[in-house]
KEVEX-840376 format. One line per field, with one value per atom (N, C-alpha, C, O): residue number from 1; residue in one letter; atom name; x, y, z. Coordinates in pm, whole numbers, plus 50000, padded with zeros to 5 digits. Each point is the difference from the previous one (the first is absolute). Example, Ala and Ser with C-alpha at 12.3 -4.5 7.8 and 13.67 -1.06 7.14 Angstrom:
<rs>
num = c(1:1:1:1:2:2:2:2)
residu = c(a:a:a:a:s:s:s:s)
atome = c(N:CA:C:O:N:CA:C:O)
east = c(51319:49911:50090:50104:49861:50082:49923:50051)
north = c(49431:50119:50120:49998:50107:50119:50109:50111)
up = c(50780:50000:50000:50066:49862:50006:50073:50017)
</rs>
This chain:
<rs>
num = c(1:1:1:1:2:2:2:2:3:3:3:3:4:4:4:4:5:5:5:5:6:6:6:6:7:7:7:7:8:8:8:8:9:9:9:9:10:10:10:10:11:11:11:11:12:12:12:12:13:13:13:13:14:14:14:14:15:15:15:15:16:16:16:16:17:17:17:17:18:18:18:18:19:19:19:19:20:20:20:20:21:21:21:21:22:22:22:22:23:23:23:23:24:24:24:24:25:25:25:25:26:26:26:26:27:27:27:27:28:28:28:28:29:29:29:29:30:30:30:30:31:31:31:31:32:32:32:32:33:33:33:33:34:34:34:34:35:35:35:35:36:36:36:36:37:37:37:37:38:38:38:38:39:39:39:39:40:40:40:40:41:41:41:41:42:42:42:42:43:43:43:43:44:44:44:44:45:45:45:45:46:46:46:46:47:47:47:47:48:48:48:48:49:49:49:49:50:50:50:50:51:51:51:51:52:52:52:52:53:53:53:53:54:54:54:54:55:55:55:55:56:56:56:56:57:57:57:57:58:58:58:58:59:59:59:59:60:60:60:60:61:61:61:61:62:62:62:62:63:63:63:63:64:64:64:64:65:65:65:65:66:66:66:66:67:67:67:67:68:68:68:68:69:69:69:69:70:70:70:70:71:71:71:71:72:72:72:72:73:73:73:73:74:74:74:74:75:75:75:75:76:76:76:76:77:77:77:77:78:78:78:78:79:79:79:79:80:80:80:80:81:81:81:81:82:82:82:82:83:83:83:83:84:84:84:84:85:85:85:85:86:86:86:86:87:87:87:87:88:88:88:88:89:89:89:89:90:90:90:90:91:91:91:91:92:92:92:92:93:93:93:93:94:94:94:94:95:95:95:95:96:96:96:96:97:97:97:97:98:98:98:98:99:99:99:99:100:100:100:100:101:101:101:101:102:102:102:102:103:103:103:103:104:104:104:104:105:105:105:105:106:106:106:106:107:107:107:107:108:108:108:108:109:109:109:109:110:110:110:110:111:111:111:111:112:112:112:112:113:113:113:113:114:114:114:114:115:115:115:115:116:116:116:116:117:117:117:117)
residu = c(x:x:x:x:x:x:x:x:x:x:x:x:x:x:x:x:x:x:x:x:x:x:x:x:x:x:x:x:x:x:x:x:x:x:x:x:x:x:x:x:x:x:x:x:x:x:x:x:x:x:x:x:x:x:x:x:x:x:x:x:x:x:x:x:x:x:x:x:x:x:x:x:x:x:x:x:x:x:x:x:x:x:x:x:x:x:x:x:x:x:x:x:x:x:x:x:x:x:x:x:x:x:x:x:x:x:x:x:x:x:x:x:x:x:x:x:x:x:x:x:x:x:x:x:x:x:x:x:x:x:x:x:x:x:x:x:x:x:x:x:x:x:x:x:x:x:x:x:x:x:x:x:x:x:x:x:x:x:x:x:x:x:x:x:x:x:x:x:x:x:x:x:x:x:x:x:x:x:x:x:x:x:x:x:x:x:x:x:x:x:x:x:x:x:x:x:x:x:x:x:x:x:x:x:x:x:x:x:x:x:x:x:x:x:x:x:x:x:x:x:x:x:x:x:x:x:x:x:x:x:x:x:x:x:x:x:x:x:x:x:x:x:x:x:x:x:x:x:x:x:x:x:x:x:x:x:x:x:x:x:x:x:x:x:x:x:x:x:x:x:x:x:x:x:x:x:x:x:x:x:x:x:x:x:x:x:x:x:x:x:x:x:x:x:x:x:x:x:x:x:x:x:x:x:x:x:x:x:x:x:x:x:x:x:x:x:x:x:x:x:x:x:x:x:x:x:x:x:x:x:x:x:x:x:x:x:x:x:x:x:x:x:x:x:x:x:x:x:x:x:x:x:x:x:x:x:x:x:x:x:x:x:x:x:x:x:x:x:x:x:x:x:x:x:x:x:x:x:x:x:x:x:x:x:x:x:x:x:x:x:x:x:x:x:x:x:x:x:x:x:x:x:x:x:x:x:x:x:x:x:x:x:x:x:x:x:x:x:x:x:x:x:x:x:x:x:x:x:x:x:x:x:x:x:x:x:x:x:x:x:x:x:x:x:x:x:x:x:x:x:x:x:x:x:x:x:x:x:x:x:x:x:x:x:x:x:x:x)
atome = c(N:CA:C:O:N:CA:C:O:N:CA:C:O:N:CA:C:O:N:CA:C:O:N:CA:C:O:N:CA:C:O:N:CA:C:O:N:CA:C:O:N:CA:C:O:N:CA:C:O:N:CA:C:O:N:CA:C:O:N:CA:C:O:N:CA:C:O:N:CA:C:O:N:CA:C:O:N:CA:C:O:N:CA:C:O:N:CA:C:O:N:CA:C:O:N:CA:C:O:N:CA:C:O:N:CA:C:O:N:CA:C:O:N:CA:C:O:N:CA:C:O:N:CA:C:O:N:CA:C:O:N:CA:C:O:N:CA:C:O:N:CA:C:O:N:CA:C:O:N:CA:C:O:N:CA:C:O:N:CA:C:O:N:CA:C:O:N:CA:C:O:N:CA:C:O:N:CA:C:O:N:CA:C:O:N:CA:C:O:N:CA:C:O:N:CA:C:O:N:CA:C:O:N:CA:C:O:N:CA:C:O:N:CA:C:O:N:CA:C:O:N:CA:C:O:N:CA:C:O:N:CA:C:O:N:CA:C:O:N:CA:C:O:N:CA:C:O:N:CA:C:O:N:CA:C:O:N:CA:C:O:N:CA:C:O:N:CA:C:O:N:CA:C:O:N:CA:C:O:N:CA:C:O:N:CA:C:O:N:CA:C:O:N:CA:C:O:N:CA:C:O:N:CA:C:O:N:CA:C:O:N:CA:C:O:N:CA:C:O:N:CA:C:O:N:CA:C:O:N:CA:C:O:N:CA:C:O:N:CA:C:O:N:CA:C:O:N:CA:C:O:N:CA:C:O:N:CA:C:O:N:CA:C:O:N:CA:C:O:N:CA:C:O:N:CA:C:O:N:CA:C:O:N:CA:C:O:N:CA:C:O:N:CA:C:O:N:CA:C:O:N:CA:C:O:N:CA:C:O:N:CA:C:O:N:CA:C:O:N:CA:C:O:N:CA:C:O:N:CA:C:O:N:CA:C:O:N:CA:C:O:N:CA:C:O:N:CA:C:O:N:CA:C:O:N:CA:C:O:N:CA:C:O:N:CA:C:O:N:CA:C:O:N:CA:C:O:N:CA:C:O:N:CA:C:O:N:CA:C:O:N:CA:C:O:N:CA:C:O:N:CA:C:O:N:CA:C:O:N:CA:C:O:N:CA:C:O:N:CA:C:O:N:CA:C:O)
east = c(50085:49915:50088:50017:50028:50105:49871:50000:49912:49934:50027:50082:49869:50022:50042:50110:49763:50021:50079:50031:50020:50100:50167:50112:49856:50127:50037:50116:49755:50005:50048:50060:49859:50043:50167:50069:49994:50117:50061:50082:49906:50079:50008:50086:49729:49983:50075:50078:49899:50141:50119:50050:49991:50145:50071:50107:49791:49941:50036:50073:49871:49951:50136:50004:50081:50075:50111:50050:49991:50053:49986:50089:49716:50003:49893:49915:50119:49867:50028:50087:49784:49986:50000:49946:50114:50040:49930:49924:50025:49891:50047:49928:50238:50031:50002:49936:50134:49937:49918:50060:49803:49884:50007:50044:49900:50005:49882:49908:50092:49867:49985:50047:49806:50004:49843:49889:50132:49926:49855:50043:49891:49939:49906:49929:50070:49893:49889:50039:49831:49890:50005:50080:49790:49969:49926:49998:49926:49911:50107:50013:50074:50040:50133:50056:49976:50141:49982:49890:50185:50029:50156:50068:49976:50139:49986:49900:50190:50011:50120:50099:49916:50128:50055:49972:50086:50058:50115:50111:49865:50116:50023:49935:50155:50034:50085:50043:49985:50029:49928:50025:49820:49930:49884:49898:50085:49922:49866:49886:50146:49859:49992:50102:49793:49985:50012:49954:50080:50004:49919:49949:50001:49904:49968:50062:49831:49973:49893:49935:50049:49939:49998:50095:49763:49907:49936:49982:49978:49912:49896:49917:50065:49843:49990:49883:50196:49956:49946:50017:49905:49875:50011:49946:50161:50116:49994:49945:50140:50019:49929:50012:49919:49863:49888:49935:50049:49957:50034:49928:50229:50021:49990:50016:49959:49944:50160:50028:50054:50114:50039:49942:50204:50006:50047:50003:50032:50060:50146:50053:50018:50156:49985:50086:49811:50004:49963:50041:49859:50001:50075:49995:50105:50129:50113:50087:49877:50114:49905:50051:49840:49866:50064:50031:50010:49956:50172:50048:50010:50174:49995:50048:49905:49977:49924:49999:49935:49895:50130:49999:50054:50083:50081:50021:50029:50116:49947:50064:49840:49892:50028:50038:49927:49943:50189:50034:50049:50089:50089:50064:49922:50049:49927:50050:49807:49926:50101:50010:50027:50090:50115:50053:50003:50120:50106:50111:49826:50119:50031:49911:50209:50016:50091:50041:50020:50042:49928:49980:50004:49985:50075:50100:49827:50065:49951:49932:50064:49865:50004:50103:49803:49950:49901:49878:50185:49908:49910:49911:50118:49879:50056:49901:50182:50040:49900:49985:49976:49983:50064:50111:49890:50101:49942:49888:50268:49981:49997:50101:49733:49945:49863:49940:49971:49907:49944:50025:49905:49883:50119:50009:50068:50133:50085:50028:49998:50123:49923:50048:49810:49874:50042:50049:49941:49988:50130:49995:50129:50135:49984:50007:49959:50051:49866:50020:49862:49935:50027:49955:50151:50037:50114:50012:50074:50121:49932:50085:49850:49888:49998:50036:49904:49948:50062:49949:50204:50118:50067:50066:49899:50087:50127:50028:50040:50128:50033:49992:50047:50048:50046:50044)
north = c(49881:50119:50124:50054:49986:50126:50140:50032:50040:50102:50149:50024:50029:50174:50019:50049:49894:49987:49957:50074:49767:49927:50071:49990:50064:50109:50106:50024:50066:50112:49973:50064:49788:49953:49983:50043:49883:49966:50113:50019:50105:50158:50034:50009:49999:50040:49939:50069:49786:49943:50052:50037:49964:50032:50153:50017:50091:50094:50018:50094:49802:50018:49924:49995:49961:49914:50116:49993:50123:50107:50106:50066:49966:50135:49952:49912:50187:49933:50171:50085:49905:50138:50010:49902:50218:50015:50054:50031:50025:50112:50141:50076:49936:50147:49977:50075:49826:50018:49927:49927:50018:49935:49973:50086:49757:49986:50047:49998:50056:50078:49947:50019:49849:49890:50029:50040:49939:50046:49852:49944:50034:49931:50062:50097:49844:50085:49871:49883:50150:49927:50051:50079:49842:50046:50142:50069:49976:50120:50071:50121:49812:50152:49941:49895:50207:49986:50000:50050:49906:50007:49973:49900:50195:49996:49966:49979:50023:49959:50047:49992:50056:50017:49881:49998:49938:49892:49973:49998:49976:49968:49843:49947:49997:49858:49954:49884:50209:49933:49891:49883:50217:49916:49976:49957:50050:49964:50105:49962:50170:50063:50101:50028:50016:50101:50152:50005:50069:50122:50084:50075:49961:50096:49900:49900:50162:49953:50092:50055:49961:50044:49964:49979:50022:49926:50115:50110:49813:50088:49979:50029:49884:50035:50098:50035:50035:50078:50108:50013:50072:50074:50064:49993:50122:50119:49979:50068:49801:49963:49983:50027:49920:49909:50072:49971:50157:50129:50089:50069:49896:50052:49940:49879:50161:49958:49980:50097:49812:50066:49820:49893:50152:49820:49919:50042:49850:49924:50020:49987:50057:50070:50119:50018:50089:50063:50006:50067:49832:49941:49968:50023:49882:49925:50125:49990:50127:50082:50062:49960:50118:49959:49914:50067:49805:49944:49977:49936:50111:50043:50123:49981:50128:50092:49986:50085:49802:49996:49882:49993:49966:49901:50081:49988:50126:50080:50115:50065:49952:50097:49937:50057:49804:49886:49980:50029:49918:50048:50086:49973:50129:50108:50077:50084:49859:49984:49910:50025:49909:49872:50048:49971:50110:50011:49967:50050:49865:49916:50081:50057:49957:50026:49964:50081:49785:49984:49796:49958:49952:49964:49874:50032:49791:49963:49947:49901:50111:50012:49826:49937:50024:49864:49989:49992:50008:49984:49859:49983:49947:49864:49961:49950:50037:49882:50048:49934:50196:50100:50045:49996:50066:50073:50147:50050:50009:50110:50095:50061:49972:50065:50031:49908:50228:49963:50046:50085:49815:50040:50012:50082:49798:49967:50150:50053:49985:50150:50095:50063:49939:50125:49996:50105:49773:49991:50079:50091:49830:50065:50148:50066:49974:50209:50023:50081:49838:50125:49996:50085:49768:49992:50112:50082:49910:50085:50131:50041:50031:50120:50035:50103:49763:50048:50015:50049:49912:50050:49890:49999:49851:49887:49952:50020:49930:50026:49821:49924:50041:49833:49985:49891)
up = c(50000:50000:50000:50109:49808:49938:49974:49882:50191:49957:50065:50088:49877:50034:50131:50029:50091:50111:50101:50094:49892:50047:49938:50052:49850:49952:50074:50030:50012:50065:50209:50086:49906:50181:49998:50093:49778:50058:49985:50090:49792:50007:50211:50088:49896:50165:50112:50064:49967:50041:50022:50107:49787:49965:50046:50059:49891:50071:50136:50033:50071:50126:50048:50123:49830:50060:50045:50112:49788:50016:50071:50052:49955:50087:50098:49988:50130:50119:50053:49979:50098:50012:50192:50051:50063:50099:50045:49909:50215:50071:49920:49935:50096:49934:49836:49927:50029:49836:49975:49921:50089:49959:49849:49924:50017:49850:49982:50081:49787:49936:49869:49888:50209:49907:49860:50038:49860:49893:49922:49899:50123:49962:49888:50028:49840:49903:49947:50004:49950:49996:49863:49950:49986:49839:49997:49899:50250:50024:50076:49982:50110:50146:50040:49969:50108:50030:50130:50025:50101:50067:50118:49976:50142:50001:50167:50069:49950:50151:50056:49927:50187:50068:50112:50120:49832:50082:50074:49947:50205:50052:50049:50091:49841:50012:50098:50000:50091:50164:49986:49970:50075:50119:49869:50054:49838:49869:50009:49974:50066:50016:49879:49937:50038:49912:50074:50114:49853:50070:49930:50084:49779:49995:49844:49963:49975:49835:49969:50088:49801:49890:49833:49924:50052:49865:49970:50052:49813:49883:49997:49914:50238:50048:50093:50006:50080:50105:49910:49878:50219:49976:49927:49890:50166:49916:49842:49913:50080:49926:49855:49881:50199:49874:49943:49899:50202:49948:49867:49929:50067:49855:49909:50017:49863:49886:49915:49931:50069:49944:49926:50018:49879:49979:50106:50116:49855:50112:50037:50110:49738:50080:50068:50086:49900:50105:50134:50095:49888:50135:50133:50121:49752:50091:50057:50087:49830:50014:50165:50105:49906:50115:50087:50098:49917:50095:50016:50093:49830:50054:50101:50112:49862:50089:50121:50089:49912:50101:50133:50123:49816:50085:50104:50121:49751:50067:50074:50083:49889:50103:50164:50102:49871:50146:50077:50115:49781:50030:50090:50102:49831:50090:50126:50076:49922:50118:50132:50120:49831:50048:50032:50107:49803:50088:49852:49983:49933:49915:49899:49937:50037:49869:49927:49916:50093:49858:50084:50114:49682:50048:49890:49937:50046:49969:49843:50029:49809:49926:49965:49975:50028:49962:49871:50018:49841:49920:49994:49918:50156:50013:49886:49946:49982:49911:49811:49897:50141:49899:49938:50052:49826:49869:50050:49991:50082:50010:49912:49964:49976:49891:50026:50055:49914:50000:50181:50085:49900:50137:50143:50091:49874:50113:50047:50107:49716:50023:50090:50094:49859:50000:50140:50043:50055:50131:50083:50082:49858:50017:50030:50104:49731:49992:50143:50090:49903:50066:50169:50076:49978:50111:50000:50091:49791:50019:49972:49921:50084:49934:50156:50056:50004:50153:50083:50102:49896:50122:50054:50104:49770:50050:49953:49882:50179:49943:49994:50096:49759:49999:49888:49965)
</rs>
């Protein structure tokens, strides 16, 4: 079974074997759907999430916009929660994604919002 998916787990894997994310630098992990994006701030001490944001929250879903601008939305919205937090730089986890597209959108609008990785 050689398909898209089982391609994209072993990138992710491989991925994860390299970066893990700390209380002071948290991984800022990226998950994308065929409709929404969603990101997470993760600290892999103790395996908790520390803040997240999707292209479902309210804010969000209110605008009428495409889906890369969205992602670029819900980059700013991380680094908003973020620096609520305290964090600012952090560690980027494309999930085993081609950084292009909805993935980058997420990047510029975290680095847009005051995160540094």
């Amino acid at each position: 079974m050689n398909n898209k998916s089982t391609a994209r787990q072993k990138i992710k894997y491989r991925i994860r074997k390299k970066i893990s994310g700390v209380s002071a630098k948290p991984r800022l992990s990226v998950f994308r759907s065929n409709s929404d994006i969603y990101v997470q701030l993760i600290n892999d001490d103790n395996g908790s999430t520390i803040a997240s944001a999707s292209s479902k929250d309210k804010e969000i879903l209110a605008q009428k916009v495409n889906k890369t601008e969205k992602s670029k939305l819900v980059g700013s919205a991380i680094a908003k929660k973020a620096s609520a937090l305290g964090v600012t730089t952090v560690v980027f986890d494309r999930g085993g994604y081609i950084y292009h597209g909805r993935v980058k959108a997420v990047a510029e609008g975290a680095r847009e919002g005051g995160l540094q990785f």
